[in-house]
PLY file of the C-alpha trace (Angstrom):
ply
format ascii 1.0
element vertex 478
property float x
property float y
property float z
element edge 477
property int vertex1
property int vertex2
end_header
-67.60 -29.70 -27.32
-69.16 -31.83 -29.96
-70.16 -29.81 -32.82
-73.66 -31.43 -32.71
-74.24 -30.24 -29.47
-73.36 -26.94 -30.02
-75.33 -26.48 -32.92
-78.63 -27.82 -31.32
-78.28 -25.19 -28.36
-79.67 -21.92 -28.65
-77.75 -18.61 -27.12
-79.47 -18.98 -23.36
-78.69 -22.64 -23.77
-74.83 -22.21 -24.56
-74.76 -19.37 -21.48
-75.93 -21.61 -19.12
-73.65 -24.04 -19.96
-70.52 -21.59 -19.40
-71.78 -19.83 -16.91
-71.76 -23.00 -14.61
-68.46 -23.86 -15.67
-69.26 -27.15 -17.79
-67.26 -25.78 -20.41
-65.12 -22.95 -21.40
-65.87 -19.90 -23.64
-62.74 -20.85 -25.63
-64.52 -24.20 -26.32
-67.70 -22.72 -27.24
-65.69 -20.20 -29.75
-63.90 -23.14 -31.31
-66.92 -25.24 -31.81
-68.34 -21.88 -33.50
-65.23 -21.68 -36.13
-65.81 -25.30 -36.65
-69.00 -24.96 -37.51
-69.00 -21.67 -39.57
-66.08 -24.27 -41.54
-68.34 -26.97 -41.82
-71.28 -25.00 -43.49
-70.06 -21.75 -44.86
-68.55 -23.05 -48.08
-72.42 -24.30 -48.80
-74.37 -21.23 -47.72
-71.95 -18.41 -48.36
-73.13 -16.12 -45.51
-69.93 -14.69 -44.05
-68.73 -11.27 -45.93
-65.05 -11.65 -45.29
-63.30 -14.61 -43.30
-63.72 -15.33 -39.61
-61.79 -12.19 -37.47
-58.33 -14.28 -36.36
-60.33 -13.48 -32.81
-63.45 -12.84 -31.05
-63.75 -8.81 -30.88
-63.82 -7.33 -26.93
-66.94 -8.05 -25.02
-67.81 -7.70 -21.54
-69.46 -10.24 -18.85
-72.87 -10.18 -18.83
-75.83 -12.60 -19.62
-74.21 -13.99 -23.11
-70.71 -14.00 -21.98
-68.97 -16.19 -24.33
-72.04 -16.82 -27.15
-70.98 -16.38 -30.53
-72.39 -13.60 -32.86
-72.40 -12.52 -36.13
-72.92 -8.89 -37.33
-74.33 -8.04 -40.16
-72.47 -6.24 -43.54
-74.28 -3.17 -43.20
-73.70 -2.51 -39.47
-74.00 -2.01 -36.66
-70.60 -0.65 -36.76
-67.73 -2.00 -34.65
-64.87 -0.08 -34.08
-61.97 -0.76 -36.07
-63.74 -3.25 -38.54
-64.20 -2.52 -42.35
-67.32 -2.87 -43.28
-68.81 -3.15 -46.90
-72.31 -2.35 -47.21
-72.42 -5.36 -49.31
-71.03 -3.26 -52.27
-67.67 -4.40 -54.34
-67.40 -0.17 -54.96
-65.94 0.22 -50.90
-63.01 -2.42 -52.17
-61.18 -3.40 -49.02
-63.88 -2.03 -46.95
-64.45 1.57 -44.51
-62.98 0.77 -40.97
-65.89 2.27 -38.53
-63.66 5.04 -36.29
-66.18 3.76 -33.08
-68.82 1.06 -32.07
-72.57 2.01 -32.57
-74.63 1.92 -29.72
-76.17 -1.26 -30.20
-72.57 -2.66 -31.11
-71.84 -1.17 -27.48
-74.74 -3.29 -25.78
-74.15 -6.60 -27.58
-70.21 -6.08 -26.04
-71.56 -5.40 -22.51
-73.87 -8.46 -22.62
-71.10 -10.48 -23.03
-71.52 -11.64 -26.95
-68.49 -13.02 -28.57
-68.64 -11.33 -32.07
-66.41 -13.60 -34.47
-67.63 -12.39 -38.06
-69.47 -10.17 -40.53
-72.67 -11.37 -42.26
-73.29 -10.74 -46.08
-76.11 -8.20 -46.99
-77.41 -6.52 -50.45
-75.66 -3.59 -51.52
-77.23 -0.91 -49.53
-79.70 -3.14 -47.75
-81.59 -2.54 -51.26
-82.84 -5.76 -51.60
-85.44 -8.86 -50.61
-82.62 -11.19 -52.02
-79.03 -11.52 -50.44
-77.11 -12.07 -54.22
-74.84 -8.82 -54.10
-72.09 -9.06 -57.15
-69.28 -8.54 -54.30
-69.78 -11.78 -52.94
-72.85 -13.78 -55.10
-75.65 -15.56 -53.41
-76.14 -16.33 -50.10
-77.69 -20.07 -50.11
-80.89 -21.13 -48.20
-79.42 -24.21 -46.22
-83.04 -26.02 -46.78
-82.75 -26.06 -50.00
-79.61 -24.17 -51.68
-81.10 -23.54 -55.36
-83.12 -20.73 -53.53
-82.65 -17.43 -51.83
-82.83 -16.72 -48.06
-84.32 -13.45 -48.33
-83.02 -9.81 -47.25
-81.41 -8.02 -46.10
-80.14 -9.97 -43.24
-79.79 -13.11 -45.30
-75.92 -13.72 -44.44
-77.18 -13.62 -40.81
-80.04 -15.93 -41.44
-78.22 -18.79 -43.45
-75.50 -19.28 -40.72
-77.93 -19.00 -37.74
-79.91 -21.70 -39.57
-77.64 -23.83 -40.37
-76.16 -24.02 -36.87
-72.97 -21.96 -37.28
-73.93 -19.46 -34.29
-77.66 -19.33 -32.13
-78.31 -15.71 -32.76
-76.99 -13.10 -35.11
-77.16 -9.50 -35.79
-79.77 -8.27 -38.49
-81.93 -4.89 -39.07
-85.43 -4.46 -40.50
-86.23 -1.33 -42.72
-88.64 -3.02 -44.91
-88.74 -6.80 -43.70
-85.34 -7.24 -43.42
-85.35 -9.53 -40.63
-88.79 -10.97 -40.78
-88.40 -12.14 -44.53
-85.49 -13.62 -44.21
-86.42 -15.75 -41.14
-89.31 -16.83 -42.67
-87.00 -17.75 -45.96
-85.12 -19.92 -43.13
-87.16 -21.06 -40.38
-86.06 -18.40 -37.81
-87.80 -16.60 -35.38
-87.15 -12.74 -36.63
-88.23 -10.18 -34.29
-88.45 -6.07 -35.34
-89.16 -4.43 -32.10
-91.12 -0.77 -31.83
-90.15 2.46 -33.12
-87.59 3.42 -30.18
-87.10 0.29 -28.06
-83.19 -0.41 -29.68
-80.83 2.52 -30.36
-81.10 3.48 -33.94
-77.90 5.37 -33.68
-76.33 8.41 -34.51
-75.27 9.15 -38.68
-77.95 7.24 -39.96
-81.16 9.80 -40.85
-83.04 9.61 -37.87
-82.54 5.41 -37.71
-84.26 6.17 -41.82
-86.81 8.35 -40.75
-87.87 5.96 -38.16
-88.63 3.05 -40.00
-85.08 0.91 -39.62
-85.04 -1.38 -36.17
-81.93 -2.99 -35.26
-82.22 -6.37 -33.52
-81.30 -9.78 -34.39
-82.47 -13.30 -35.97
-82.62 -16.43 -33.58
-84.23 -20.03 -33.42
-86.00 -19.87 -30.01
-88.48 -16.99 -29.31
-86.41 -17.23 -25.60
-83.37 -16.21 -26.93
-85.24 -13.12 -28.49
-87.08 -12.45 -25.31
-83.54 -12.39 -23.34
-81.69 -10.70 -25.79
-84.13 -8.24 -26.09
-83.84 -7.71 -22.42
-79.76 -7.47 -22.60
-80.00 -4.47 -25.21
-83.42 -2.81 -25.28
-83.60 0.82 -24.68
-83.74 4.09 -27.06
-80.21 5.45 -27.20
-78.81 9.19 -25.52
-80.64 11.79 -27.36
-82.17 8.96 -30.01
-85.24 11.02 -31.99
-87.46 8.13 -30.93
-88.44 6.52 -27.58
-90.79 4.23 -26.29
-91.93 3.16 -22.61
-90.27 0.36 -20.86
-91.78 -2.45 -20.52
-93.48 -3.94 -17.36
-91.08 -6.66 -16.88
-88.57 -8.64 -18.42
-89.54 -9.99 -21.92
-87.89 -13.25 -20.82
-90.87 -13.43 -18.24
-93.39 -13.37 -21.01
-95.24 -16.67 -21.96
-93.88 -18.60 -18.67
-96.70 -20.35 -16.45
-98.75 -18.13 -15.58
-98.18 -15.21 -18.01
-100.21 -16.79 -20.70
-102.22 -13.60 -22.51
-106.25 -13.76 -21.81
-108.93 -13.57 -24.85
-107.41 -11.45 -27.40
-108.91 -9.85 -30.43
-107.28 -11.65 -33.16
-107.36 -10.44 -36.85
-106.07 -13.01 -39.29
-105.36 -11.35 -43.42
-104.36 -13.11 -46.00
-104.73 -11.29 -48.66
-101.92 -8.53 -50.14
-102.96 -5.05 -49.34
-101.11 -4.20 -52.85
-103.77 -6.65 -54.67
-100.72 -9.26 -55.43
-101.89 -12.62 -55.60
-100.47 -15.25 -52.44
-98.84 -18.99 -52.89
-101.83 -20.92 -51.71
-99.68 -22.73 -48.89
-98.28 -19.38 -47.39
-102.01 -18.73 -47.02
-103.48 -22.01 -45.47
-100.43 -21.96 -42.95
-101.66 -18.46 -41.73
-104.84 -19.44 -41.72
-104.16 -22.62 -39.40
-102.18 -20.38 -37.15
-105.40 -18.33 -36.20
-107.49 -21.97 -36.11
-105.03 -22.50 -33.83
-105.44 -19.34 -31.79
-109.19 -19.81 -31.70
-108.59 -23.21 -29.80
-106.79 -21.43 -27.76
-109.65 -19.32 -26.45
-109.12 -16.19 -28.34
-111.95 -14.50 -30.38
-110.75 -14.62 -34.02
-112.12 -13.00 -37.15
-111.14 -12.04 -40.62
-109.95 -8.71 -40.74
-107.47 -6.28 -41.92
-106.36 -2.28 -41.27
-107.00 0.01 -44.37
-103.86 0.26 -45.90
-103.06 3.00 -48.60
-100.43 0.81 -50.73
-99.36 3.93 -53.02
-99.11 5.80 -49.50
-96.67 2.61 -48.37
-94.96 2.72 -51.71
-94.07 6.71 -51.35
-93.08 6.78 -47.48
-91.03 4.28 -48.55
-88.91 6.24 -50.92
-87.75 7.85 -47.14
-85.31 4.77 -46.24
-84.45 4.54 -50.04
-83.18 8.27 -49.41
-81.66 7.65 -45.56
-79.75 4.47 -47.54
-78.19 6.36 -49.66
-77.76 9.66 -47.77
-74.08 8.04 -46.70
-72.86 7.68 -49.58
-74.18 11.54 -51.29
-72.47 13.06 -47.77
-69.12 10.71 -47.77
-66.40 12.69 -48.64
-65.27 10.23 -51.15
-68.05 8.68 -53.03
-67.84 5.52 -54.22
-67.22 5.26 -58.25
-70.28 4.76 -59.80
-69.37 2.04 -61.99
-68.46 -0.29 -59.04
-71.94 -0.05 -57.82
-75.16 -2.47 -59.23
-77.37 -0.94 -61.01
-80.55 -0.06 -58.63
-77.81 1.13 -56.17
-76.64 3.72 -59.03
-80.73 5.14 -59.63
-81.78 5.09 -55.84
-78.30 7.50 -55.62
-79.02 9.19 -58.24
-82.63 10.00 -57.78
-81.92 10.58 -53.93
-79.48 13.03 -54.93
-82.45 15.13 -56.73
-85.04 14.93 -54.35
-86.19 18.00 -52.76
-87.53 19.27 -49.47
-90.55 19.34 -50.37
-91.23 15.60 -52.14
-89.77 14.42 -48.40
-92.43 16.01 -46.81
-95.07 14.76 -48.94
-93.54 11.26 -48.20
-93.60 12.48 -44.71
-97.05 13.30 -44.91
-97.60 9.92 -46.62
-95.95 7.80 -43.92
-98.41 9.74 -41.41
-101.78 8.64 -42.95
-101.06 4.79 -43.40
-99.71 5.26 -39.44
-102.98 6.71 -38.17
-105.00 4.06 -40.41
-102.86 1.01 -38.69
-103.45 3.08 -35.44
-106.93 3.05 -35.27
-107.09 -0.87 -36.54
-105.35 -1.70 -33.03
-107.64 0.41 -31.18
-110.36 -2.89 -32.20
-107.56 -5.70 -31.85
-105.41 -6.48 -30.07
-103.71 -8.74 -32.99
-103.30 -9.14 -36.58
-102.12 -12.29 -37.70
-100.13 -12.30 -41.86
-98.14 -14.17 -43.65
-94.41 -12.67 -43.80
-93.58 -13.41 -47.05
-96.33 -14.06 -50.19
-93.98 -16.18 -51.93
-92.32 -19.63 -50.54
-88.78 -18.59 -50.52
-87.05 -17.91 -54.56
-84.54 -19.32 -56.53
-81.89 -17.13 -57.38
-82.33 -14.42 -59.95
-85.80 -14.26 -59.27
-85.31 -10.67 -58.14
-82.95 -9.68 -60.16
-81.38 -6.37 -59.73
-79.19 -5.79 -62.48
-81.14 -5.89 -65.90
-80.46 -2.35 -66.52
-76.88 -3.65 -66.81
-78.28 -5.77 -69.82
-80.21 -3.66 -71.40
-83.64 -4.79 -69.93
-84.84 -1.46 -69.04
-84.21 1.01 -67.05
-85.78 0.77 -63.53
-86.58 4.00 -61.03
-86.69 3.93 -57.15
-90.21 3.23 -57.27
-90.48 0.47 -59.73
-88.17 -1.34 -57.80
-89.73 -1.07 -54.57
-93.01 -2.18 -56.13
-90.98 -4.94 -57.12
-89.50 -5.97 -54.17
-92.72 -5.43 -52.10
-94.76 -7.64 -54.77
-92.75 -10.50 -53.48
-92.60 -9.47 -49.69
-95.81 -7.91 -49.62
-96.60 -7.94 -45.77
-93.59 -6.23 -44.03
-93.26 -2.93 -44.87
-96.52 -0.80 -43.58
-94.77 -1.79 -40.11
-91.94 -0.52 -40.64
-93.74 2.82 -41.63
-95.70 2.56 -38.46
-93.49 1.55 -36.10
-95.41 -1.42 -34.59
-93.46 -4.30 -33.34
-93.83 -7.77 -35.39
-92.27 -11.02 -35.75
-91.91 -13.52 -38.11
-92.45 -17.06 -36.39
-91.32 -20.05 -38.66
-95.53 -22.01 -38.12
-95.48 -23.48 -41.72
-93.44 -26.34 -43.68
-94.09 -26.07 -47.69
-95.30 -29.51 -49.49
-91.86 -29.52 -50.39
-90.40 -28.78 -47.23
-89.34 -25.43 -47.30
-90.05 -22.96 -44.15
-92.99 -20.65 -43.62
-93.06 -17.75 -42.07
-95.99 -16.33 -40.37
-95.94 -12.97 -39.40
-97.45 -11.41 -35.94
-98.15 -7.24 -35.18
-99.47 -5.68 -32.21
-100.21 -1.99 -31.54
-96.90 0.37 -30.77
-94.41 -1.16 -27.73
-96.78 -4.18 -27.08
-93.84 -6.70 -27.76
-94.23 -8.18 -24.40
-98.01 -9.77 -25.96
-96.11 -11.07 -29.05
-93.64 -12.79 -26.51
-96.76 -14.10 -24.69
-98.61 -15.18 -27.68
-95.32 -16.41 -29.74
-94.92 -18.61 -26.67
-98.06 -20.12 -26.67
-98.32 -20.83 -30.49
-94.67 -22.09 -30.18
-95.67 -24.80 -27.56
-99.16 -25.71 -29.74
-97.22 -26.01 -33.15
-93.02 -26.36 -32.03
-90.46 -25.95 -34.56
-87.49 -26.72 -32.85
-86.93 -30.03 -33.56
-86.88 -28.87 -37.82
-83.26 -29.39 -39.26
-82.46 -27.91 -42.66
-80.33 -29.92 -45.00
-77.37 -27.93 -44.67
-76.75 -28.12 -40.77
-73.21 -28.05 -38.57
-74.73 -30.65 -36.64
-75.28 -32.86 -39.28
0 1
1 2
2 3
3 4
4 5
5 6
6 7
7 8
8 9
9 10
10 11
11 12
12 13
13 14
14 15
15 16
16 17
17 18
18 19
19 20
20 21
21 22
22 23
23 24
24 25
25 26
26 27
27 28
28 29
29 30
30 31
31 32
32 33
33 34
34 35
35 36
36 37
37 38
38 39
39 40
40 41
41 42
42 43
43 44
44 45
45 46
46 47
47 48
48 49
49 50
50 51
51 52
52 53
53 54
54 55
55 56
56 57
57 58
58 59
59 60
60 61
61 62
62 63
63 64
64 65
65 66
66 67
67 68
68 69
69 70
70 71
71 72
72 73
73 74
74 75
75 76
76 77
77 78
78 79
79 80
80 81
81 82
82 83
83 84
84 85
85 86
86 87
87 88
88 89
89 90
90 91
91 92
92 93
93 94
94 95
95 96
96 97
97 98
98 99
99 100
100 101
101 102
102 103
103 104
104 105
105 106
106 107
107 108
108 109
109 110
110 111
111 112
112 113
113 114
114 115
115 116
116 117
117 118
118 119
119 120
120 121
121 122
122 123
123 124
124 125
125 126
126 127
127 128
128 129
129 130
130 131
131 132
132 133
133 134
134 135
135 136
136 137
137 138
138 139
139 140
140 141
141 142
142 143
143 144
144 145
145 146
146 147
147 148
148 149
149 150
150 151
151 152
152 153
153 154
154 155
155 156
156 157
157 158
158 159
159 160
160 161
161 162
162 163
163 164
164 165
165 166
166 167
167 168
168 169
169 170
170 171
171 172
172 173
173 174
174 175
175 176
176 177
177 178
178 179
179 180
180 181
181 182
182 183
183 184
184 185
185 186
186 187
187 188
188 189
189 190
190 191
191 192
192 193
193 194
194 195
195 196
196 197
197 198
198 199
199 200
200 201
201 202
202 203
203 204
204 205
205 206
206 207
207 208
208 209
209 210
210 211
211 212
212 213
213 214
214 215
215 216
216 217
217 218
218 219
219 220
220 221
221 222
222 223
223 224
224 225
225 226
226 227
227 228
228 229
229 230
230 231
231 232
232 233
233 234
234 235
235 236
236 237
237 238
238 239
239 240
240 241
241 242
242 243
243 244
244 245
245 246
246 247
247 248
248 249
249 250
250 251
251 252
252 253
253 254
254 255
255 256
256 257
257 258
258 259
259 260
260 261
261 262
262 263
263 264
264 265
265 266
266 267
267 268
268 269
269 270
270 271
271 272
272 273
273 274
274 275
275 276
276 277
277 278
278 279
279 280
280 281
281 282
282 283
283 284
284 285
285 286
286 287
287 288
288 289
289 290
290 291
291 292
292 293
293 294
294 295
295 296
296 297
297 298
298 299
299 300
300 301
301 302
302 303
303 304
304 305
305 306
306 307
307 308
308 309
309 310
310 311
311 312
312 313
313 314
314 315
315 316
316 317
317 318
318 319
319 320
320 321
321 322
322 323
323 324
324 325
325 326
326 327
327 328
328 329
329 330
330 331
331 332
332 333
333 334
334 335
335 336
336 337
337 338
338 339
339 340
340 341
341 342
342 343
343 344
344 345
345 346
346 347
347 348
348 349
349 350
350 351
351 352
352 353
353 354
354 355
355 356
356 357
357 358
358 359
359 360
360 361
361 362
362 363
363 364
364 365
365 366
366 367
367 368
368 369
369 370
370 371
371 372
372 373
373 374
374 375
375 376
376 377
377 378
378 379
379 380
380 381
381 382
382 383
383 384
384 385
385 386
386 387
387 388
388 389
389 390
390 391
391 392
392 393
393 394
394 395
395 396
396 397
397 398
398 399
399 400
400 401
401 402
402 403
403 404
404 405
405 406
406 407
407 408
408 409
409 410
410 411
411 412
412 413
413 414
414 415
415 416
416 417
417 418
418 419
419 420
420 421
421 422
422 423
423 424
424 425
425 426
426 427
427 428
428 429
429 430
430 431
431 432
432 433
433 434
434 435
435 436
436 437
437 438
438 439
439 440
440 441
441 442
442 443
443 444
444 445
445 446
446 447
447 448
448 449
449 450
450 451
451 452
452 453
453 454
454 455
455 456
456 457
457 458
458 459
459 460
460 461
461 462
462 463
463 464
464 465
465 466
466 467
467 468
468 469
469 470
470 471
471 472
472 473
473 474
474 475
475 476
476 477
């Protein structure tokens, strides 16, 4: 197989292909290690080396697609993982699969490497000291977001069609928009948050996957949906497959579409992140659907305490390992977030709790008058390295606390997070090019387990403003 040809096929492309027999799975794997060679060196997205082979999958509607899983999990059985942190040296083998590493087997998915993440999953940029920066393959002097970015870079750069990724603040939707990807955070409930990990962070972590077609979302989606046995959180299924969405015939009718702009925090927004989400609800009003400016109340100090919950649930593993890591082999935010998770009482989580509650109820009642709210992902076009730099306390530039950095980290990536809180489902679809032709992510939410409208609509703004045919400069096709 011609690495070109691999690279310009998404996942349901590449299954089609071997599941009619035009060409092997071991041909399909190879042209994946070729092309993770040919682009890895530039983007630096893999964690450790290539496993020597594919790890044990079953036969099902991926059979033989390569896939990447990210740093941070979900945990396979048998393979050390890092949590992006030089402090786990040679890495914590997982004693058995989580559940969504379970489902991604018995779809068939050919798992061939681990994806780099921010120590912790603390982070909007992927630049953890254990392995440095993870390059944006349209332009490598800038970031590719977090804290999926290892995942990101290689599915952008043509190394695999889909990878693994999670989202507990904007962890997959920033770094798709950072790389032109379609990143998808389904509702509160419809993957298997898994057992060990705080109630999937207190509800607010969803474990899915990037991808550069909205179909292979749609049909992945399909392959692994579902809350997991006795998961705290559940939602209906859905109607019918997600990979029926947006064909003829399903398109959505007149929806009530919200289109905001402006940071909820009071942060100021690159002009070009704004006109792209603005053009994206022009387009929607050609389209036929009623369209007006509008936005849910959002508490941003209520945002900026639930999300001290997931800080805790981050670092929860590491305060209940047996053997904690030594503190002076972890960055410095990692070392405060531990420290001040350590402290934190019963009753400052319930005020968090309490917190998380009222900016749910607010976004609640917003989708009780539309049906769709239309954001930019990110405020920022994507950042050079060092932009967010997590390490000053290391040279004396202050000490920072849990909450300074998230306010940080949500001044750049502004958008994200009160969906996590809430649960809705969202996704980041790459509508935008930069001047200087860097992606732009624009971000879609609907109301709680709706994901089969943001298929729908995703479809139709995908055939009125394509993306597919985009090639970053760093490309295994190339």
């Amino acid at each position: 197989m011609e690495l070109n040809e691999y690279a310009c096929l998404d996942a349901v492309g590449l299954s089609g292909l071997i599941r009619d027999r035009e060409i092997s799975a071991a041909e399909v794997e190879q042209a994946a290690r070729a092309a993770l060679g040919a682009v890895n060196d530039q983007v630096n997205g893999l964690a450790r080396a290539p496993f020597p082979r594919a790890l044990s999958h079953g036969v099902g509607p991926f059979t033989g697609v390569p896939f990447l899983i990210k740093d941070s999990g979900p945990m396979a059985r048998g393979v050390p993982f890092f949590c992006g942190s030089r402090a786990l040296g040679d890495g914590i083998p997982a004693a058995e699969d989580h559940e969504l590493m379970a489902r991604f087997r018995a779809a068939g998915l050919a798992t061939v490497g681990l994806t780099t993440s921010p120590e912790l999953g603390l982070h909007f940029a992927t630049e953890p000291v254990r392995t440095g920066p993870t390059r944006n393959p349209w332009d490598v002097t800038r970031g590719v977001g977090g804290s999926s970015g290892g995942s990101a870079a290689l599915v952008a750069a043509g190394a695999v069609p889909m990878a693994h990724g999670n989202d507990g603040a904007g962890s997959l939707r920033i770094p798709a928009s950072c790389c032109g990807l379609v990143g998808f955070k389904p509702s509160r409930g419809r993957t298997p948050h898994g057992a060990g990990t705080g109630f999937g962070a207190f509800g607010m972590l969803s474990e899915f996957a990037l991808t550069r077609t909205l179909r292979d979302a749609a049909h992945l989606l399909d392959a692994v949906g579902g809350p997991g046995l006795g998961d705290a959180f559940s939602v209906p299924p859905p109607a019918r497959p997600y990979a029926e969405e947006g064909r003829r015939g399903g398109e959505p009718s007149c929806l009530r579409v919200a289109v905001a702009t402006g940071a909820w925090s009071g942060v100021a927004v690159n002009a070009e992140v704004a006109a792209a989400t603005t053009r994206v609800g022009e387009v929607l009003e050609r389209l036929g659907h009623p369209v007006e400016a509008a936005s849910p109340a959002v508490d941003w100090d209520g945002v900026v305490q639930a999300a001290t919950l997931e800080a805790t649930a981050l670092a929860a593993p590491f305060l209940l390992a047996p053997r904690r890591p030594p503190a002076h082999r972890m960055e410095a935010v990692s070392r405060v977030v531990l420290a001040e998770a350590a402290g934190r009482g019963a009753v400052e989580l319930v005020a968090a709790l309490n917190a998380a509650d009222q900016v749910t109820r607010a976004i609640a009642r917003f989708f009780t008058t539309h049906d769709l709210l239309v954001t930019p992902t990110l405020g920022q076009l994507p950042a050079p390295h060092g932009a967010l730099d997590h390490n000053a306390e290391e040279r004396g530039e202050g000490r920072s606390t849990t909450e300074s950095w998230l306010r940080a980290l949500f001044d750049y990536g502004p958008f994200t997070v009160p969906f996590n809180i809430t649960g809705n489902p969202a996704v980041s679809l790459p509508l935008g090019m930069s001047a200087d032709g860097l992606p732009i992510g624009v971000q879609l939410v609907a109301a709680h387990g709706r994901e089969d409208l943001l298929f729908r609509v995703g479809a139709q703004l995908a055939d009125a403003m394509p993306w597919w045919h985009r090639r970053p400069a760093v490309f295994a096709g190339s």
